[in-house]
mmCIF file of the N, C-alpha and C atoms, coordinates in Angstrom:
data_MODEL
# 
_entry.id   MODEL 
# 
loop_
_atom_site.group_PDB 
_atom_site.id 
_atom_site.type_symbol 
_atom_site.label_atom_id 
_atom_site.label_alt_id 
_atom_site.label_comp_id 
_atom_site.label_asym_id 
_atom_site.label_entity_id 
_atom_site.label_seq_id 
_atom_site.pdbx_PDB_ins_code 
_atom_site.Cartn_x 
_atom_site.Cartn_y 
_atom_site.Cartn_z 
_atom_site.occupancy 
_atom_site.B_iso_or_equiv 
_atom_site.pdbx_formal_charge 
_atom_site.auth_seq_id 
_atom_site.auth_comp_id 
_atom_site.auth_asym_id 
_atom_site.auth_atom_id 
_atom_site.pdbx_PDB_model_num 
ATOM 1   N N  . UNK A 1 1  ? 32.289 29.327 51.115 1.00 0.00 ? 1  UNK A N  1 
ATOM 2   C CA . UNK A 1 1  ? 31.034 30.050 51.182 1.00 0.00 ? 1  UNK A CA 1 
ATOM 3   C C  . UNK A 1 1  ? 31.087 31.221 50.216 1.00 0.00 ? 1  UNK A C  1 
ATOM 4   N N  . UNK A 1 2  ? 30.300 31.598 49.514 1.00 0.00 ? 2  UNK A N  1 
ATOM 5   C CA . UNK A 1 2  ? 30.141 32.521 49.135 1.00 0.00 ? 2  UNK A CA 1 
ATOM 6   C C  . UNK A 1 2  ? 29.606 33.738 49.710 1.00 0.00 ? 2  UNK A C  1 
ATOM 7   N N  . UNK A 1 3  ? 29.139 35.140 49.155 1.00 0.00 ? 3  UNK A N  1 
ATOM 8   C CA . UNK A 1 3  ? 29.089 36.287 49.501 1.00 0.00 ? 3  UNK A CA 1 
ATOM 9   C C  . UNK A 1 3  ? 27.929 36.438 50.268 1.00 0.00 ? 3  UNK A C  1 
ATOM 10  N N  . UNK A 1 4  ? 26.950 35.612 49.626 1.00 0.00 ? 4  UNK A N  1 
ATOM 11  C CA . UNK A 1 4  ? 25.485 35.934 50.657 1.00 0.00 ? 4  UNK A CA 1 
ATOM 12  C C  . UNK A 1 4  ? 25.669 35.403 52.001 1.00 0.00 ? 4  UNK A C  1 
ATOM 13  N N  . UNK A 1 5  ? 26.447 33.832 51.860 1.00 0.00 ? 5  UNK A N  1 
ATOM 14  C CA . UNK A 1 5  ? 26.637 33.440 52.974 1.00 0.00 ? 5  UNK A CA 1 
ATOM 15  C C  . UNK A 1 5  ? 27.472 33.776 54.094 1.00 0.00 ? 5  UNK A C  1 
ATOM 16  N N  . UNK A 1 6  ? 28.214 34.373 53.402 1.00 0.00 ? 6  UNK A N  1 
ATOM 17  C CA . UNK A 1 6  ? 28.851 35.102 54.696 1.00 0.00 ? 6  UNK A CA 1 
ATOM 18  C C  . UNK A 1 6  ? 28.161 36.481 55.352 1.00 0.00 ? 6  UNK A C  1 
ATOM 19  N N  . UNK A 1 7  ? 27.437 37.178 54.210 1.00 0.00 ? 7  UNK A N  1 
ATOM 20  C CA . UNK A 1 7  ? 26.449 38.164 55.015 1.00 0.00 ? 7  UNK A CA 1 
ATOM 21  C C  . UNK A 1 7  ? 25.661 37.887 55.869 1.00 0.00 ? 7  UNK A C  1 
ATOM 22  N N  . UNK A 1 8  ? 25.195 36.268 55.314 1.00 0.00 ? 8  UNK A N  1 
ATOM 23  C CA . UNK A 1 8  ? 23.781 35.351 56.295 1.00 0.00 ? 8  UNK A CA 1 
ATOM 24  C C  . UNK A 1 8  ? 24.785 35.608 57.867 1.00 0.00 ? 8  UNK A C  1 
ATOM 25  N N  . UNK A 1 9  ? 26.097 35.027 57.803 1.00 0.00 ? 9  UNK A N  1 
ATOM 26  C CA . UNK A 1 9  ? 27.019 34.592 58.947 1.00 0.00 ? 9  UNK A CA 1 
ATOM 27  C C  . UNK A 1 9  ? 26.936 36.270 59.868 1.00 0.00 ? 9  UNK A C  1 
ATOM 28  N N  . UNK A 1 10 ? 27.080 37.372 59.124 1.00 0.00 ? 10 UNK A N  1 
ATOM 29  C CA . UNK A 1 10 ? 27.307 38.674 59.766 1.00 0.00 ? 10 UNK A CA 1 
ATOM 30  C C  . UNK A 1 10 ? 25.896 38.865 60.185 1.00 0.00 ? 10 UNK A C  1 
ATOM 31  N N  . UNK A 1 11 ? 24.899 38.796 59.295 1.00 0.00 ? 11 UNK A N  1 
ATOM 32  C CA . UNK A 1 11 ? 23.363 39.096 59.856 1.00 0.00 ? 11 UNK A CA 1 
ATOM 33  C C  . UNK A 1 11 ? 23.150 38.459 60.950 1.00 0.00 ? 11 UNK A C  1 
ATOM 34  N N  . UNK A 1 12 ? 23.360 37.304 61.327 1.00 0.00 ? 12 UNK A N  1 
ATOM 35  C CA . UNK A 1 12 ? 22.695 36.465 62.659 1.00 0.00 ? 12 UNK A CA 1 
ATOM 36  C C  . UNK A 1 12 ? 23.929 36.566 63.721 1.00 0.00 ? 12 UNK A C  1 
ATOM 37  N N  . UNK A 1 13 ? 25.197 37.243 63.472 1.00 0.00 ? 13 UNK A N  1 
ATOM 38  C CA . UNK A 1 13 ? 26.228 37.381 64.460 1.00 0.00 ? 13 UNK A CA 1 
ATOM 39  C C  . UNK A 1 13 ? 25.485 37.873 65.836 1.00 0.00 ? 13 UNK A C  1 
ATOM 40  N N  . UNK A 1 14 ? 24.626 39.024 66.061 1.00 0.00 ? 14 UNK A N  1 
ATOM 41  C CA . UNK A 1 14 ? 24.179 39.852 67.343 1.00 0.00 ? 14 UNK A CA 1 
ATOM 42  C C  . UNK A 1 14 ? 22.868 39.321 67.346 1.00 0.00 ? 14 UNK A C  1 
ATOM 43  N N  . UNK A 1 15 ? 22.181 38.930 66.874 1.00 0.00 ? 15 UNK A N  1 
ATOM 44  C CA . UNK A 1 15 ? 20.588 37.974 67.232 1.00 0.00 ? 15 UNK A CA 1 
ATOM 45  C C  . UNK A 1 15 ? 21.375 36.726 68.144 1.00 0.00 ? 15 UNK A C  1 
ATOM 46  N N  . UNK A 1 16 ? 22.084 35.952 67.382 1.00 0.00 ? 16 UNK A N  1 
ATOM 47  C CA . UNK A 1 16 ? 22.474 34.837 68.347 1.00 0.00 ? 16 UNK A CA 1 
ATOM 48  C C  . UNK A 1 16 ? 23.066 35.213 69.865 1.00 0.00 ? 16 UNK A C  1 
ATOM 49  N N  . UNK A 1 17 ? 23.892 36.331 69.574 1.00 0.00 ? 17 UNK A N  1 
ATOM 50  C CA . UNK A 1 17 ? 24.671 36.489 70.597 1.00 0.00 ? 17 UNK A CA 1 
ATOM 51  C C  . UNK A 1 17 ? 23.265 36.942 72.117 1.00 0.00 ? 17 UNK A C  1 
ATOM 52  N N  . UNK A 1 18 ? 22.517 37.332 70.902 1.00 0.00 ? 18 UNK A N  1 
ATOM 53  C CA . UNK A 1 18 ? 21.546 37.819 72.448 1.00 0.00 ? 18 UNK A CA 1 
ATOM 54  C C  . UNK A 1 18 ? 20.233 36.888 73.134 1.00 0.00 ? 18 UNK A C  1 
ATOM 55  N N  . UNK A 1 19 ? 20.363 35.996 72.025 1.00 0.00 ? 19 UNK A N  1 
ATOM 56  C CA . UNK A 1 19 ? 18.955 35.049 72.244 1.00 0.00 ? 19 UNK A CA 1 
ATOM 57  C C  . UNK A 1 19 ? 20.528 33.860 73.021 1.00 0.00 ? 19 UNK A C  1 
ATOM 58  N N  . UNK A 1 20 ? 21.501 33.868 73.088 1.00 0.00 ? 20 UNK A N  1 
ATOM 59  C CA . UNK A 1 20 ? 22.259 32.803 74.246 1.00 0.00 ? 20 UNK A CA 1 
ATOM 60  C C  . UNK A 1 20 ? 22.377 33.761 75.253 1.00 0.00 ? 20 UNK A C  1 
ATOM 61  N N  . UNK A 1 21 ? 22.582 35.249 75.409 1.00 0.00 ? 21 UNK A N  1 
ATOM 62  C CA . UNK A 1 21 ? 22.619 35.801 76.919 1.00 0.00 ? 21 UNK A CA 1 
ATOM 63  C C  . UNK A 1 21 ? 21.261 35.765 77.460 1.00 0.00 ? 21 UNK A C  1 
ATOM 64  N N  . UNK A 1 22 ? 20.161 35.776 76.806 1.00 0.00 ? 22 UNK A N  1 
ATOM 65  C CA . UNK A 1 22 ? 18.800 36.035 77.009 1.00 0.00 ? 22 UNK A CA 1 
ATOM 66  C C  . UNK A 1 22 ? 18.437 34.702 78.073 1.00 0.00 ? 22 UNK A C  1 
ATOM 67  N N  . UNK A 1 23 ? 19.036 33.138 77.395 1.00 0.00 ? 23 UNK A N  1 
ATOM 68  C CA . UNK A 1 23 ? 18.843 32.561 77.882 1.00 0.00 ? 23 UNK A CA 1 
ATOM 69  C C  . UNK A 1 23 ? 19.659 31.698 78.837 1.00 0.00 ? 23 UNK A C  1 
ATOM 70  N N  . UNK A 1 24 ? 21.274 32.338 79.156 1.00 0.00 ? 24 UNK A N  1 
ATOM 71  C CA . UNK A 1 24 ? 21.866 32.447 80.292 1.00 0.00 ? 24 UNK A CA 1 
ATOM 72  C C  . UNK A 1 24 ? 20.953 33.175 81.283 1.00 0.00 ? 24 UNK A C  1 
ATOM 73  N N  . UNK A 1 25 ? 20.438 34.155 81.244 1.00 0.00 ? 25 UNK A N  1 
ATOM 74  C CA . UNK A 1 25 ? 19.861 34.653 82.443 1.00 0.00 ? 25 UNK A CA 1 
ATOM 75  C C  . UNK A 1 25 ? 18.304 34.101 82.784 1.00 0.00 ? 25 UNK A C  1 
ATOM 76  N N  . UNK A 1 26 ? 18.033 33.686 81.331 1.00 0.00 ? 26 UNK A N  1 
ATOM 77  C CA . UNK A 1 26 ? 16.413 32.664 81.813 1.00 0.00 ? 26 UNK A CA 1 
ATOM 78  C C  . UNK A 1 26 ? 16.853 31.661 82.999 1.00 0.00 ? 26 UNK A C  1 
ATOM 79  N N  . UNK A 1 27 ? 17.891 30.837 82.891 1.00 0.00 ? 27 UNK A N  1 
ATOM 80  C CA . UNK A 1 27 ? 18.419 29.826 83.193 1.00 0.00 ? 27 UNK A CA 1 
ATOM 81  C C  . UNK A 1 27 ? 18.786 30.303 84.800 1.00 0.00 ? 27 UNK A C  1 
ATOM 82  N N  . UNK A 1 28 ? 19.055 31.214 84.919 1.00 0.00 ? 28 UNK A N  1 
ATOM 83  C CA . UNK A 1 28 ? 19.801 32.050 86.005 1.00 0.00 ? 28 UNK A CA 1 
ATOM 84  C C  . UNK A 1 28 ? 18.532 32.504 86.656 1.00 0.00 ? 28 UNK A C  1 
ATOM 85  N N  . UNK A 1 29 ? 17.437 32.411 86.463 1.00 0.00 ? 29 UNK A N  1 
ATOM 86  C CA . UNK A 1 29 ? 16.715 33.190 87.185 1.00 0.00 ? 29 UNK A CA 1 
ATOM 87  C C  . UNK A 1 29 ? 15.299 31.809 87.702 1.00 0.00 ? 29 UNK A C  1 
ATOM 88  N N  . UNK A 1 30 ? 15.491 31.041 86.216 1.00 0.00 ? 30 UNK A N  1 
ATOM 89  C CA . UNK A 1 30 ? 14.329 30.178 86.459 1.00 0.00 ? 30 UNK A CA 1 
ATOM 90  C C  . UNK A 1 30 ? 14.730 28.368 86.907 1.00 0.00 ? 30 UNK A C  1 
ATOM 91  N N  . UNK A 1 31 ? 16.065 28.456 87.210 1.00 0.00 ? 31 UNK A N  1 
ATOM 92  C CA . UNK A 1 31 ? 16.462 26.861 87.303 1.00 0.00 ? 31 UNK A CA 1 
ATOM 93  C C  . UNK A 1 31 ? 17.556 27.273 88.306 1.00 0.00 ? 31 UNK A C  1 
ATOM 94  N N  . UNK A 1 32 ? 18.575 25.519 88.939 1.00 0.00 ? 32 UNK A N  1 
ATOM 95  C CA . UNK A 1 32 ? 19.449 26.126 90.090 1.00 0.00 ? 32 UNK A CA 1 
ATOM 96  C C  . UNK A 1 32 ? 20.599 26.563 89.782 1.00 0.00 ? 32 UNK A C  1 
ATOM 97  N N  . UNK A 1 33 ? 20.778 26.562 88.160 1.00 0.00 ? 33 UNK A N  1 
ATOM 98  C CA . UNK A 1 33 ? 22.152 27.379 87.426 1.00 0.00 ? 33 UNK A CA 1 
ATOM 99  C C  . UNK A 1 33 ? 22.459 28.960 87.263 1.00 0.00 ? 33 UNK A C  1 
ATOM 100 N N  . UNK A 1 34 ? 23.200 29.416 87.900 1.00 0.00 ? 34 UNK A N  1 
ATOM 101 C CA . UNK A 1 34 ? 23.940 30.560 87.949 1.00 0.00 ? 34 UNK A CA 1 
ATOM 102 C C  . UNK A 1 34 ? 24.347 30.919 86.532 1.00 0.00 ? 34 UNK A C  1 
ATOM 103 N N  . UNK A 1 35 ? 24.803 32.083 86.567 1.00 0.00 ? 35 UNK A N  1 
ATOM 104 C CA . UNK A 1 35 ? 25.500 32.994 85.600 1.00 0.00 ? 35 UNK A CA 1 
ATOM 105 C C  . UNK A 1 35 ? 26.533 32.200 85.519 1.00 0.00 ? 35 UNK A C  1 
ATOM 106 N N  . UNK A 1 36 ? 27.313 32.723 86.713 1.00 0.00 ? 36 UNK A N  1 
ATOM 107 C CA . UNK A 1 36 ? 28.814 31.972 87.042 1.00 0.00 ? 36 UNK A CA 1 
ATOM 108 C C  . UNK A 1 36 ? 28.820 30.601 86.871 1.00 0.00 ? 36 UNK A C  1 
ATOM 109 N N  . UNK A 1 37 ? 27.919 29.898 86.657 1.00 0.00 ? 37 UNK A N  1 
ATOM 110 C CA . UNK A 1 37 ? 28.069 28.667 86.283 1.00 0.00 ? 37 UNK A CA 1 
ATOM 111 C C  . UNK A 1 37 ? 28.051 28.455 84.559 1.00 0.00 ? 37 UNK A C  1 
ATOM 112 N N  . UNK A 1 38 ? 27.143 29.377 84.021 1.00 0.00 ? 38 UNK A N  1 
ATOM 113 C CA . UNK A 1 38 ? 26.837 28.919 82.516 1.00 0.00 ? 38 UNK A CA 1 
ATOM 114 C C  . UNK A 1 38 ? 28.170 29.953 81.825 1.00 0.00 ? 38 UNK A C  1 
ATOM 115 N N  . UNK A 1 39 ? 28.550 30.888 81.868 1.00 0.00 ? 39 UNK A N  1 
ATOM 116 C CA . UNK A 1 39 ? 29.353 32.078 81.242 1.00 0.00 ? 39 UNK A CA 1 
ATOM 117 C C  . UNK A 1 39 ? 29.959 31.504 80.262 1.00 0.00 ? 39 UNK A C  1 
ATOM 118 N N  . UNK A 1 40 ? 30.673 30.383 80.566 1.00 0.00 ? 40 UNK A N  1 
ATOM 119 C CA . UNK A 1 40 ? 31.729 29.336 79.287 1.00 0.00 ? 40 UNK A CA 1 
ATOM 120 C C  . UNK A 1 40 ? 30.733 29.196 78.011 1.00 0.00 ? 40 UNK A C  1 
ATOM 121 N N  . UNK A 1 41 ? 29.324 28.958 77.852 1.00 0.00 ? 41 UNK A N  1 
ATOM 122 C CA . UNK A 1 41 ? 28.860 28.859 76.960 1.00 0.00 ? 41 UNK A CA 1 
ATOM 123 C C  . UNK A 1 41 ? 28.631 30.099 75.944 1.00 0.00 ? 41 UNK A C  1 
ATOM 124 N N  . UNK A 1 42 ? 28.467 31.406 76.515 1.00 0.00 ? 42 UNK A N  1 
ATOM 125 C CA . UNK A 1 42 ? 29.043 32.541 75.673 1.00 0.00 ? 42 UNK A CA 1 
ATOM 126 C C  . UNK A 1 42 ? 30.694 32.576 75.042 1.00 0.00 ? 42 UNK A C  1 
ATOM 127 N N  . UNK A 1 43 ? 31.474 31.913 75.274 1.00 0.00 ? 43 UNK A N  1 
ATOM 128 C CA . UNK A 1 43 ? 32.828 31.530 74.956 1.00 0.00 ? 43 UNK A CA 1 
ATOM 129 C C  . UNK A 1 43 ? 32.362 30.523 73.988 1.00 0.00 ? 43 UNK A C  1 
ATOM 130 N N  . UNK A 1 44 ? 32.117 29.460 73.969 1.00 0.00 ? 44 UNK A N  1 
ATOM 131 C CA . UNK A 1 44 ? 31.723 28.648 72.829 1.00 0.00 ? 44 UNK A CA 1 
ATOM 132 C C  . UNK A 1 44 ? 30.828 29.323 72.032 1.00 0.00 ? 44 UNK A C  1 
ATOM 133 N N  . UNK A 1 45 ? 29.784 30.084 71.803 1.00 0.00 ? 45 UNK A N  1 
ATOM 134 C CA . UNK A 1 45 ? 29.333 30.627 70.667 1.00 0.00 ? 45 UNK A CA 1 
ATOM 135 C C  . UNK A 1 45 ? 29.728 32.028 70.378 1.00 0.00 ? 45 UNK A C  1 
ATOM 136 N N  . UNK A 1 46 ? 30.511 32.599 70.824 1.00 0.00 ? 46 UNK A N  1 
ATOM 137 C CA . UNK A 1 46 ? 31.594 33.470 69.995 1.00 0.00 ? 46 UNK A CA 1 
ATOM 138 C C  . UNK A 1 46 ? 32.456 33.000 68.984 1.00 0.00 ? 46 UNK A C  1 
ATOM 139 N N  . UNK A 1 47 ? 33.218 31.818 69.668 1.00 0.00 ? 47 UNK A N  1 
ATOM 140 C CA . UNK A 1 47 ? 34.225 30.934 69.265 1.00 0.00 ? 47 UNK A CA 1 
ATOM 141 C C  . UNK A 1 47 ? 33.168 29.989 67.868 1.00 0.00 ? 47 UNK A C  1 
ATOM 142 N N  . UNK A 1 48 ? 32.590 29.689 67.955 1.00 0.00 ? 48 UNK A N  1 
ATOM 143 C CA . UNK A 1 48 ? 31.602 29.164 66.810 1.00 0.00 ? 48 UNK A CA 1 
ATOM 144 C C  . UNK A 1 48 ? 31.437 30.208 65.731 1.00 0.00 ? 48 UNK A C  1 
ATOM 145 N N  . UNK A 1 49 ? 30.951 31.336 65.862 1.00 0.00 ? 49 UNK A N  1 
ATOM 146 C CA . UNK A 1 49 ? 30.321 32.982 65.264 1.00 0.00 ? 49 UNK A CA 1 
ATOM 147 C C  . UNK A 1 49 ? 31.759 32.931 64.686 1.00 0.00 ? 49 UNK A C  1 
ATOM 148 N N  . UNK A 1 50 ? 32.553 33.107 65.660 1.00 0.00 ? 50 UNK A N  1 
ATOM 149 C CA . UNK A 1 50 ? 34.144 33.412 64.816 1.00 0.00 ? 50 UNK A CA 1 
ATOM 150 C C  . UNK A 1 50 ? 34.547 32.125 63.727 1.00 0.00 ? 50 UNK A C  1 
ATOM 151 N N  . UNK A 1 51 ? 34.571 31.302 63.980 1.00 0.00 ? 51 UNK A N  1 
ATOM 152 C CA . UNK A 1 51 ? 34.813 30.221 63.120 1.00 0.00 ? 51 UNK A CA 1 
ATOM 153 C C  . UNK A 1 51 ? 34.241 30.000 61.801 1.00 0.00 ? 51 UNK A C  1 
ATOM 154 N N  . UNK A 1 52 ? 32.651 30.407 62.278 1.00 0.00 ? 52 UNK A N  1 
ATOM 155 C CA . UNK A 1 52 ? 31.675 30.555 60.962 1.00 0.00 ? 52 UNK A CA 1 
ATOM 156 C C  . UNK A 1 52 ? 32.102 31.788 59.904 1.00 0.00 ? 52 UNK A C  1 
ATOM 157 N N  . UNK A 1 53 ? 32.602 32.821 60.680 1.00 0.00 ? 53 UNK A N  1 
ATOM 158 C CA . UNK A 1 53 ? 32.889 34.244 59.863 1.00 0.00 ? 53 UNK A CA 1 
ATOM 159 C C  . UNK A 1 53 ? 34.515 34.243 59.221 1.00 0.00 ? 53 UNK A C  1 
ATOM 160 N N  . UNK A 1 54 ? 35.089 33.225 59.859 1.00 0.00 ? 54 UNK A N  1 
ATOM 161 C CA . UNK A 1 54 ? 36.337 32.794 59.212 1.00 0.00 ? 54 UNK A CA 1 
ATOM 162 C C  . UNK A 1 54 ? 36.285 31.960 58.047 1.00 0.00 ? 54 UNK A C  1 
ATOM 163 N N  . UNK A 1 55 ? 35.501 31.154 57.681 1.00 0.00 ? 55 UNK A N  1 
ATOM 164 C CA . UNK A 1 55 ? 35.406 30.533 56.754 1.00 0.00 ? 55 UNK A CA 1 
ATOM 165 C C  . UNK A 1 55 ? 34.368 31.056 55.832 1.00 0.00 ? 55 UNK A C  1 
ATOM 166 N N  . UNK A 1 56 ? 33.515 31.875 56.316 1.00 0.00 ? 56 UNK A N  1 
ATOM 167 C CA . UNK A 1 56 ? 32.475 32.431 55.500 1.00 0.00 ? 56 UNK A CA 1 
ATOM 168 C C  . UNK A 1 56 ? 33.898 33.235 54.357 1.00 0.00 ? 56 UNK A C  1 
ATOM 169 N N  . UNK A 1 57 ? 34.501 34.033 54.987 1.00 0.00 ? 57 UNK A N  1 
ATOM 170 C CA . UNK A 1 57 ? 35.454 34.743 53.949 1.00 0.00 ? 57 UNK A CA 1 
ATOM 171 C C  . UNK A 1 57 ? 36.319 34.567 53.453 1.00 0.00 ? 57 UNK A C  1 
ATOM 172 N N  . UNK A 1 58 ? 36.791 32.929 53.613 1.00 0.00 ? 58 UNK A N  1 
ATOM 173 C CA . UNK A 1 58 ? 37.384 32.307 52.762 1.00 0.00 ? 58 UNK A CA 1 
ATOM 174 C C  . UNK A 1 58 ? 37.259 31.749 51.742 1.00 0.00 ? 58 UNK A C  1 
ATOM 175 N N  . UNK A 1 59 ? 38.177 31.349 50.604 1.00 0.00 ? 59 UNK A N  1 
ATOM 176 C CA . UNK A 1 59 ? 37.232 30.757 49.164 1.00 0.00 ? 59 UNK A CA 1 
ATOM 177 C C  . UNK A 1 59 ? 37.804 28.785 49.794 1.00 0.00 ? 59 UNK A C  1 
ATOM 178 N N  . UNK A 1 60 ? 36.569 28.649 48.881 1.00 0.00 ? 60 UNK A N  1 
ATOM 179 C CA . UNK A 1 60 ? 35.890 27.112 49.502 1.00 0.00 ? 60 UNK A CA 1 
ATOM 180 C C  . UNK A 1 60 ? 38.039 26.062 48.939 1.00 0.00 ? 60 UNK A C  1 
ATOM 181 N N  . UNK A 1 61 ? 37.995 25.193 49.586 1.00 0.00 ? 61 UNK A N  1 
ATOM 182 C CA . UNK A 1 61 ? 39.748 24.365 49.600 1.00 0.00 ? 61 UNK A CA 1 
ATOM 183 C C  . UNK A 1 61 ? 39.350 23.497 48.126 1.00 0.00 ? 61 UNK A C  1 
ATOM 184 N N  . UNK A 1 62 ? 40.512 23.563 47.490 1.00 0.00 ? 62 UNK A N  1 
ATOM 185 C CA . UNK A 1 62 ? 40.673 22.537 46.569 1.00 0.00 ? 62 UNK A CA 1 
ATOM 186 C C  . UNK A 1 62 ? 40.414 23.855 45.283 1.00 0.00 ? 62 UNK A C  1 
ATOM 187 N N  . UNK A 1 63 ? 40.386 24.895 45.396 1.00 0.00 ? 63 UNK A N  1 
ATOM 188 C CA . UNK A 1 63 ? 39.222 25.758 44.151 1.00 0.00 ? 63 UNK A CA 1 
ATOM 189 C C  . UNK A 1 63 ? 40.872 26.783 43.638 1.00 0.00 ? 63 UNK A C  1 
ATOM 190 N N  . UNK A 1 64 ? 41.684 26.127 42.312 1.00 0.00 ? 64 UNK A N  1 
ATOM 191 C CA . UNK A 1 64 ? 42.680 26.940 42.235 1.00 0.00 ? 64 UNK A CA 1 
ATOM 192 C C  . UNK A 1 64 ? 42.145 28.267 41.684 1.00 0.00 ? 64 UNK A C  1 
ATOM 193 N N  . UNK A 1 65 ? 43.551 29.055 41.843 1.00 0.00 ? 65 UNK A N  1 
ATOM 194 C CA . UNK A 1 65 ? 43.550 30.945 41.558 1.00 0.00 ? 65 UNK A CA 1 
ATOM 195 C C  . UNK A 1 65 ? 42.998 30.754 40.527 1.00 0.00 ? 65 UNK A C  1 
ATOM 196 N N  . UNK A 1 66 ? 42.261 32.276 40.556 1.00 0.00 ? 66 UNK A N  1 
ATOM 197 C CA . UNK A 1 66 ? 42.263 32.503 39.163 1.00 0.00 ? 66 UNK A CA 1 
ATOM 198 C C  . UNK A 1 66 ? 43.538 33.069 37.927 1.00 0.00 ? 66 UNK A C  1 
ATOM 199 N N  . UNK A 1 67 ? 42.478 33.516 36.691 1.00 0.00 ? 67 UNK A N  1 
ATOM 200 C CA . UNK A 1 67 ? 43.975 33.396 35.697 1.00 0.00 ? 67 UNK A CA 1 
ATOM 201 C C  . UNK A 1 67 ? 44.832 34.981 36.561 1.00 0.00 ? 67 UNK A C  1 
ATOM 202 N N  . UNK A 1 68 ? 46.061 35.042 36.067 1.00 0.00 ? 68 UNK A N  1 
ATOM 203 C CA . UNK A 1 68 ? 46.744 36.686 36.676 1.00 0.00 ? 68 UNK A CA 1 
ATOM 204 C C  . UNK A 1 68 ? 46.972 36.421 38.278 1.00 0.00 ? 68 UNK A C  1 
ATOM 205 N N  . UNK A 1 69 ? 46.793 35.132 38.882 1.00 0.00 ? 69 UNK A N  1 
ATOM 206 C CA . UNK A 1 69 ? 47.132 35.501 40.611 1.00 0.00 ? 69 UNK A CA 1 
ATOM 207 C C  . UNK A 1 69 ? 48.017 35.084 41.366 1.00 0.00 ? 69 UNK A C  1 
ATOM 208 N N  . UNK A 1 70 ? 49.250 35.278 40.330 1.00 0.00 ? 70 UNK A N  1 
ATOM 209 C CA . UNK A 1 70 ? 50.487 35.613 41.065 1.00 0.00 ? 70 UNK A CA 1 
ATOM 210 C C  . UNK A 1 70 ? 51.190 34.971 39.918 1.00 0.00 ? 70 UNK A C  1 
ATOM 211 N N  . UNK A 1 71 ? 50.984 33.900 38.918 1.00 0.00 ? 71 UNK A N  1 
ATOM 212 C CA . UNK A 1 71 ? 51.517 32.900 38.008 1.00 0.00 ? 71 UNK A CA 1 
ATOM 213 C C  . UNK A 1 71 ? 52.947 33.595 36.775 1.00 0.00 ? 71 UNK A C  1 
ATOM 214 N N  . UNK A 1 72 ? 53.550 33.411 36.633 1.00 0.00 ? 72 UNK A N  1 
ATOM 215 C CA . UNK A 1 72 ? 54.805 33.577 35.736 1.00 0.00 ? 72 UNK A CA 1 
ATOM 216 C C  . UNK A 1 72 ? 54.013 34.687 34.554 1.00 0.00 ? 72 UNK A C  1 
ATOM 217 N N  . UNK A 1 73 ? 54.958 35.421 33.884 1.00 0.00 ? 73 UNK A N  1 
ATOM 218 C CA . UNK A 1 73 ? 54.430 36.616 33.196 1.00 0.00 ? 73 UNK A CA 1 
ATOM 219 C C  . UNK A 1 73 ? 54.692 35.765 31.588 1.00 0.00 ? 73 UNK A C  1 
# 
């Protein structure tokens, strides 16, 4: 990924995080599922958010160094 895309990844980090608690508690209030029942799914989209922001700041596999990055003098 490149630079925008990983900003895209940091920009939507706290929108997502709140439109899935938003709708843990829709769920919690308007169907027969509990909090205590859904909570694991805030664990999976952290764990996603993190994954996305891990690779967002990595350079893409297969793409060698550039010239000077680390190579014999």
């Amino acid at each position: 990924m490149n630079a925008n895309e990983a900003n895209l990844v940091r920009a939507v980090r706290w929108p997502v995080t709140l439109i899935t608690v938003g709708g843990l508690f829709a769920l919690n209030n308007f169907t027969d599922y509990s909090f205590g029942q859904t909570w694991p799914v805030l664990l999976i989209v952290f764990g996603f958010l993190s994954l996305l922001g891990r690779t967002a700041g990595s350079a893409p596999a297969g793409v060698p160094p550039g010239p000077g990055a680390g190579g014999r003098r």
